[in-house]
N, C-alpha and C positions, 0 to 999 in steps of 0.2 A: 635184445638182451634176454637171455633168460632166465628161467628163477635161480637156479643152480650159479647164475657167473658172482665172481667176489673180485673185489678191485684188490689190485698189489701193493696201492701204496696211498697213503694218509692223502689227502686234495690239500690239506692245511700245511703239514709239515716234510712230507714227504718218506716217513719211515715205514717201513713194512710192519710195526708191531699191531696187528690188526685182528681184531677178531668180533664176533658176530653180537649183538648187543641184543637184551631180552626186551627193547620195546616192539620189537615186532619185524615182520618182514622189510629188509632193504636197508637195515640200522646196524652199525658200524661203530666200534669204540676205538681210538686210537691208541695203546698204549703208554708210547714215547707221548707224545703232549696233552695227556689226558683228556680229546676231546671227543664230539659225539657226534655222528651226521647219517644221514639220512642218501638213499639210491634210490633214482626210479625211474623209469621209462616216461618219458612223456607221447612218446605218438613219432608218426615217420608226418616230414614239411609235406602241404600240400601241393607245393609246386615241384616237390624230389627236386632230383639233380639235372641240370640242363647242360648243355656245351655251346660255346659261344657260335653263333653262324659262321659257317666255314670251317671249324674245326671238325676234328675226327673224333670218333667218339673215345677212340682207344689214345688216351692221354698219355702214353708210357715215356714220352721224349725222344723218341725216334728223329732221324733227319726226316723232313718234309721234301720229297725229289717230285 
């Protein structure tokens, strides 16, 4: 994520009245339910994404012939 991205919609109530809050980077005020939260990167898993043995790596749902 980077610094620039802004979420669409409240996590608590789901309204879009959103805008940038002055505690500092990654803080968020919701309008519609008056509340306040917080966005942040935690780090990418250290095991990433795997695919089960025998499958294909390309997940799309293809037929398997």
């Amino acid at each position: 994520m980077s610094g620039r991205a802004a979420p669409f919609y409240c996590p608590y109530c789901g309204d879009e009245d959103l805008r940038p809050s002055e505690e500092g980077h990654g803080s968020w005020e919701c309008g519609a339910c008056n509340r306040a939260f917080r966005l942040s990167f935690l780090g990418l898993l250290a095991k990433g994404v795997t695919t089960p043995p025998g499958r294909s790596a390309d997940l799309r749902g293809g037929s398997e012939t």
